[in-house]
N, C-alpha and C positions, 0 to 999 in steps of 0.2 A: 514555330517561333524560334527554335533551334538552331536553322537553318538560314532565318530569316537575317540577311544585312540589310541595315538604315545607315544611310549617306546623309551629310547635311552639306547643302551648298555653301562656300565661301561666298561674301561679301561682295567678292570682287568678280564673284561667276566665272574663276578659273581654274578651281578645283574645286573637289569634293574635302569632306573627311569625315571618317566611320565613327556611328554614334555607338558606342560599345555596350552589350546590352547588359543589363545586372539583377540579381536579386534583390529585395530589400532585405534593408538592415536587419528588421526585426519584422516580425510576422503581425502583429498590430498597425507596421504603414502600409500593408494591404489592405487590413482588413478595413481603417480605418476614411480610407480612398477610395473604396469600394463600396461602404456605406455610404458617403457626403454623395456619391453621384450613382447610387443603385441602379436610379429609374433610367439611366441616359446609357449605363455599361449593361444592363442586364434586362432592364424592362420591366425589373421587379421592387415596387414602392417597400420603402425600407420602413418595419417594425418596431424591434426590438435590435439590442446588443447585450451579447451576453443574456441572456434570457436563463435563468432559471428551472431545473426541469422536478425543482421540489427532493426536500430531504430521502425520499426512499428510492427515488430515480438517480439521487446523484450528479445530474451534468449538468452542462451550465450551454446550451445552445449560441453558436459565435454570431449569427443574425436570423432573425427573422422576417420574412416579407411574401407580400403577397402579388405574384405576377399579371400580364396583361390581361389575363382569361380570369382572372381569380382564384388561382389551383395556389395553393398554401405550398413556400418555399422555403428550405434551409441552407444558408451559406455558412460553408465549413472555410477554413483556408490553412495553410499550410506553408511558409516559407519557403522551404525547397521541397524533398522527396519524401514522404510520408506514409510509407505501408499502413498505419492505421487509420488514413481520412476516413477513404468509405466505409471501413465498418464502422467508427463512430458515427459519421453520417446517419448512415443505416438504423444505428442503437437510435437515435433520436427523431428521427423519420418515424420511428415504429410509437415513439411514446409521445407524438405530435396527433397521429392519426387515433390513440387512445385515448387524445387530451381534447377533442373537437371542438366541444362549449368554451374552455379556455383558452384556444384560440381564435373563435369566433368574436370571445368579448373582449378580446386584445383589437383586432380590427375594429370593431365598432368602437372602441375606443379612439383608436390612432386615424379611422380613415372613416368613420359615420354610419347608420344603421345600414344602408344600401347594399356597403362595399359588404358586410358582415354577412348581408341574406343572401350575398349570389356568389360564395366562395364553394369552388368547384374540388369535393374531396375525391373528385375518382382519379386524382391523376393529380396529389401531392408530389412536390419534386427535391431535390437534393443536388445543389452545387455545391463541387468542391475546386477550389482558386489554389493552386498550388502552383512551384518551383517548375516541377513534372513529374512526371508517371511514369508507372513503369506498363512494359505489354503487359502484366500481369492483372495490373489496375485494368485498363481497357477491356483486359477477357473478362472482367472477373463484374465489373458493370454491365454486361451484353448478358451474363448470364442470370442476372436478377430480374426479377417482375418488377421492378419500381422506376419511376424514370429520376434519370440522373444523368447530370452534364460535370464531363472533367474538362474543368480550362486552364491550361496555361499561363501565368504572366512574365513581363519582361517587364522594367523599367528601360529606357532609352533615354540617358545624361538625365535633365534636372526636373526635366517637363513634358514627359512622354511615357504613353503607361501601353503596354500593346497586349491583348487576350485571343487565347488561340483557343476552340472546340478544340479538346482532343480525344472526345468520344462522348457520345449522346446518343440514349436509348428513350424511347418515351413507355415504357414500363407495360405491364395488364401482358393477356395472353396474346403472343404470338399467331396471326391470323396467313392463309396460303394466299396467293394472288387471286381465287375464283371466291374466296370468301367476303377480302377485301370489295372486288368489286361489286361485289350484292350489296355490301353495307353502302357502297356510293352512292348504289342504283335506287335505294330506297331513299334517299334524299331529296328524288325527284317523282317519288308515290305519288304526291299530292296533283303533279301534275301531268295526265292522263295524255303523254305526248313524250312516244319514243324518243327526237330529235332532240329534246331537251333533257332526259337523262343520259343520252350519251354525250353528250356536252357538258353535266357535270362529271362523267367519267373522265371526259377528255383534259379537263382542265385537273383533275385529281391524279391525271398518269402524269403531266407537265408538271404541276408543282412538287411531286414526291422525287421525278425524277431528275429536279435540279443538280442533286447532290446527296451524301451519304451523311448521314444526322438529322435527316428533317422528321420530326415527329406532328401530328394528326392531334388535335385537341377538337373534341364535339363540345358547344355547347350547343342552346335549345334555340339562339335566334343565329348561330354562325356555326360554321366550322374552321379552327384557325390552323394555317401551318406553321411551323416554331424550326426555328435552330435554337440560337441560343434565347432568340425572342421572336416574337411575330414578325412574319414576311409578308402573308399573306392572308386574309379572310375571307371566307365565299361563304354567303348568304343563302338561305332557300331560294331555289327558283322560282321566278314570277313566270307569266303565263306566258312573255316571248323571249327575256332575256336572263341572264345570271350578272348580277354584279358582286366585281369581288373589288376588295380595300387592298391597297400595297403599301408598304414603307417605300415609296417616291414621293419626292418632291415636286410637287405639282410646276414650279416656278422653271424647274431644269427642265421641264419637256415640251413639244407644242401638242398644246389638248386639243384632241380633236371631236368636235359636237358629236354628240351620239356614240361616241367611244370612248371618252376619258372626260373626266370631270376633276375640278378641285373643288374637295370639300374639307378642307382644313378650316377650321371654328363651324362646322354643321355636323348635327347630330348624327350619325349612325351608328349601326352595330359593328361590333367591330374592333382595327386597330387600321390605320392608315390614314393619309390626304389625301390618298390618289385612288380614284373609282375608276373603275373598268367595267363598262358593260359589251359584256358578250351574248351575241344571238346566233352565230353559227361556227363552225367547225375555222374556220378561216379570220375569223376571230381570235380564236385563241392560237391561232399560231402568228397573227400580228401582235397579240400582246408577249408570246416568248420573249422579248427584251424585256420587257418591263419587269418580268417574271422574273429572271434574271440580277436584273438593277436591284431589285428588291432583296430577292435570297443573297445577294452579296454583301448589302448594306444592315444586313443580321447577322 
């Protein structure tokens, strides 16, 4: 975001002029902007503000929310450069996963008994929205078991808010490539057809190797992939195809029968409008754009 120039075109379409990028003022019109549109900038239904962590805990948590899988979130923020986000973070990270029933009946409160019974504690997360980071921060997130995302913001003049990943871990023990790939290969146990577990391998080597921050969330009816939010879903295998949910726009593409479908307002598991179904090797390397479009649009 640093790095990043934004031009706005004149009027007249005969020049440009640079939109200069800024801090906020005060660290509440982040935090603030950040909540009114949680679900739309992060993916994650907003809770609580300021939240309370009780007289012998001492802190006072900056929001709370619960993302697209249902893995219990904290947003810390920070105006500009902040050596102590993540460990605060961390301090309340740790007295969230202490506090489980209390936040359960915060959800069920805010978001109905459903949302409360299928809140996914393996893989609690922690955002922190800051100014920027230091490498220190970056190393110093890679080296904890918990997952956490550091983002950057920018304002751009009066009406333009821009957030940069600048480092995303998804937490738990560190696994080798041959380990990885058995836990894929067992995704496709139930179905007694090599061609179809190397097809979810194949689609699990493309979507990891989009890019560098994509993190792996299992739940029991999907498995999602995340930057800063879901890009992509893949279902358990059926007996000839795998379909997986994208963040695409069904309206931007032409669907094509028996390969792409929009199911935007239809039930499935998941997160996306835009269904892919893949049945062979050549499949998924016609869907790599879409693959793409997706991980971008995260």
């Amino acid at each position: 975001m640093v790095a990043l120039k934004l031009f706005r075109r004149d009027a007249t379409k005969s020049g440009v002029t640079e939109v200069t990028p800024r801090l906020a003022e005060v660290e509440a019109d982040v935090q603030g902007l950040v909540e009114e549109n949680m679900e739309a900038l992060l993916g994650v239904r907003f809770l609580a503000r300021e939240y309370g962590t009780g007289p012998a805990h001492g802190g006072r948590i900056d929001s709370l929310g619960l993302d697209e899988n249902g893995s219990p979130v904290i947003v810390e923020y920070k105006r500009g450069v902040d050596a102590g986000v993540i460990n605060q973070g961390l301090f309340y990270l740790s007295w969230l996963v202490d506090h489980r029933a209390e936040f359960e009946h915060l959800v069920r409160d805010r978001l109905g008994a459903p949302a409360a019974s299928q809140v996914l504690w393996s893989s609690p997360r922690l955002i922190c929205i800051a100014g920027d980071f230091t490498r220190y921060d970056v190393h110093a997130v890679r080296e904890h078991r918990r997952a956490i995302d550091l983002v950057r913001y920018r304002f751009f003049g009066s009406d333009l808010l821009g957030l940069e990943t600048v480092a995303s871990v998804s937490g738990g023990t560190r696994v080798n490539g041959q380990t990885r790939r058995q836990t894929v290969a067992q995704a496709a146990a139930d179905v007694q057809d090599t061609s179809m577990a190397e097809l979810v391998s194949a689609v699990d080597e493309a979507l990891l190797g989009l890019g560098e921050g994509v993190n792996r969330v299992e739940r029991k009816t999907y498995r999602a992939y995340q930057r800063l939010r879901n890009f992509a879903c893949v279902c358990p295998p059926q007996r000839n195809k795998l379909l997986v949910y994208l963040k695409v726009d069904p309206k931007e593409i032409d669907l094509v029968p028996g390969f792409t479908r929009d199911v935007s307002g239809l039930g499935h598991h998941g997160t996306g409008d835009l269904e892919v179904q893949l049945r062979t090797p050549r499949d998924v390397e016609r869907a790599r754009d879409l693959f793409r479009a997706s991980y971008a649009a995260a």
